[in-house]
Structures are given as C-alpha cells and as structure tokens.
C-alpha positions as CSV (number, residue, x, y, z in Angstrom):
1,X,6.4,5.8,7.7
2,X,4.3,6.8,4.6
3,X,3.0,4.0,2.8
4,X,0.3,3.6,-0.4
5,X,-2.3,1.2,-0.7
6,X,-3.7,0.8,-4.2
7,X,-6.2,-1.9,-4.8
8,X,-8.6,-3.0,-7.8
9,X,-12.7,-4.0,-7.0
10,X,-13.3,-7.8,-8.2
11,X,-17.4,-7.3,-9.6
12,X,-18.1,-8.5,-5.8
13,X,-16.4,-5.3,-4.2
14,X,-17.4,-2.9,-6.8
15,X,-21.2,-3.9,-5.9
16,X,-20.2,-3.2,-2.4
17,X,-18.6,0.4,-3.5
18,X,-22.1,0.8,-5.1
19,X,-24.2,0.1,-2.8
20,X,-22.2,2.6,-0.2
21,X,-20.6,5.0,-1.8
22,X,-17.3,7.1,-0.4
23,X,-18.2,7.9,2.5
24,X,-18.5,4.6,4.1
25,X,-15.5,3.3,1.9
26,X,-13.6,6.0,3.6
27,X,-14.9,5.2,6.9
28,X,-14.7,1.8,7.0
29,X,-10.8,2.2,5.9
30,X,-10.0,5.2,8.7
31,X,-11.8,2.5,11.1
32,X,-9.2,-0.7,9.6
33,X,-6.4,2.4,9.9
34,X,-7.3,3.6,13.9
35,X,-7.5,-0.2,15.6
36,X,-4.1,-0.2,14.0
37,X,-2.5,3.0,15.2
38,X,-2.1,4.4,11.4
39,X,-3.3,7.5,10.8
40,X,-5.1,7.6,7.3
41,X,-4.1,10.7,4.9
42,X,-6.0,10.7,1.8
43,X,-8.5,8.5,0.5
44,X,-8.6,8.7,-3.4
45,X,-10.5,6.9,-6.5
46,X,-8.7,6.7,-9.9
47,X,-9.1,5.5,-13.5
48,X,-6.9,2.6,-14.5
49,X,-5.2,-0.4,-13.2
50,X,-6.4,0.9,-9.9
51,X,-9.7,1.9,-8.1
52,X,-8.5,3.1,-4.7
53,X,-5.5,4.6,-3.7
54,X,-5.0,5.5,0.5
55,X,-2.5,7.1,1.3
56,X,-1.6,6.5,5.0
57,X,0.8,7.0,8.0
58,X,2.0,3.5,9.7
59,X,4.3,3.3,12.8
60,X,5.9,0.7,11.4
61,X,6.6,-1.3,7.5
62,X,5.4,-4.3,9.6
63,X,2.2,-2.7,10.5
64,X,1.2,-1.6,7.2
65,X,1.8,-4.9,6.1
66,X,-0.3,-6.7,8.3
67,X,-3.0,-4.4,7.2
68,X,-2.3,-5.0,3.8
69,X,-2.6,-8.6,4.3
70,X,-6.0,-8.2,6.4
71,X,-7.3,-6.4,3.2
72,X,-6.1,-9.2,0.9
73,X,-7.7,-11.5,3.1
74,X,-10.9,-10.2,2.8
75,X,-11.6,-11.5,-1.1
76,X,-13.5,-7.6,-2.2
77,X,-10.2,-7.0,-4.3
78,X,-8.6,-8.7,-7.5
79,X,-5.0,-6.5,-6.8
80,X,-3.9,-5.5,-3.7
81,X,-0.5,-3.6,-3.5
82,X,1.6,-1.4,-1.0
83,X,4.1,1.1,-1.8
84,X,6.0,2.7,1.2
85,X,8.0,5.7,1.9
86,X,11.8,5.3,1.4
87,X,15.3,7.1,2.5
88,X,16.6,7.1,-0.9
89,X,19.7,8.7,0.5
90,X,20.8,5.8,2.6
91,X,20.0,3.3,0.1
92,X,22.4,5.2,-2.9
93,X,25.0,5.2,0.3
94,X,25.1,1.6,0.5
95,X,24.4,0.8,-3.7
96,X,27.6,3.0,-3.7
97,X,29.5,0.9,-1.3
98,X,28.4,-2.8,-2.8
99,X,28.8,-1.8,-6.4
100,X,32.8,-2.2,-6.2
101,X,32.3,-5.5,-5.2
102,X,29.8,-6.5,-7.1
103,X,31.2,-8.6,-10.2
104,X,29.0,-9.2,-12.7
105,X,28.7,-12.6,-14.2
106,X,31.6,-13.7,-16.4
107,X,33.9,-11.2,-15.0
108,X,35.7,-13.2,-12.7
C-alpha cells in the first residue's frame, strides 16, 4: 500500500533539521520505516504548508498508521498527516450502488 507522510517542523524540529541536515533526516526516517517492515520510496522537502513529504510502501493502512502516530508522538512537528494509496475503482462500484438508496434530507 502506498501511503504519504507530509509533516510541518515546530521551531524545535526545524533546529533539529539544521543541525543535521538531509541526510540524517533521511536516515533516521528509512531507520523508523525498516523496524516497521515499510520500505521508504522518496524522501522530499517542499515550500508551503508542508516541510517534508515521504513517500513510502506499508504492508498494511494499520501499519502506516501506527508509524504515523509514533511521529506525532514525538512533539518535532506542528502537522502531521497521512495520505494513502486508494482503489478508486472499487470505491465508484460501491458510491454507484448506495447512491439509489441514499435519500437526501427532506425527500422522504
């Protein structure tokens, strides 16, 4: 399952990010994503609402989940967020077979 994490320094991480640089950012994250069993894909800085996006590749949504909360957990960030990978086919399948019995409100 692909997943993205995309997180924002608080002034306490961004000295950290200073004081090391990419490399060990990058290490440091591959090391969080092997004791896991996710295999890390891309390791990105960006402008914005965002510092840092990973991309990665978990076994499982419950796995990259419990990273992502071991990363909240560890106060460096003011935004922590997760996008993952989805079948967008098999989700229209079953929007298509709800919608006729969805009924809005005041329609019945």
């Amino acid at each position: 399952m692909k997943a993205w994490f995309l997180a924002s320094y608080n002034p306490e991480g961004l000295k950290g990010l200073m004081a090391s640089g990419y490399d060990a950012r990058k290490n440091a994250i591959e090391k969080l994503c092997n004791t896991m069993g996710v295999t890390l894909l891309d390791v990105t800085f960006t402008r914005g609402e965002y510092d840092i996006i990973a991309s990665v590749d978990a076994p499982s949504e419950e796995v990259a989940l419990g990273v992502l909360i071991a990363i909240q957990s560890s106060d460096i960030a003011l935004k922590v967020a997760i996008l993952t990978e989805l079948n967008i086919d098999a989700i229209v399948g079953h929007a298509n077979k709800a919608r006729p019995a969805y009924a809005p409100p005041g329609t019945t």
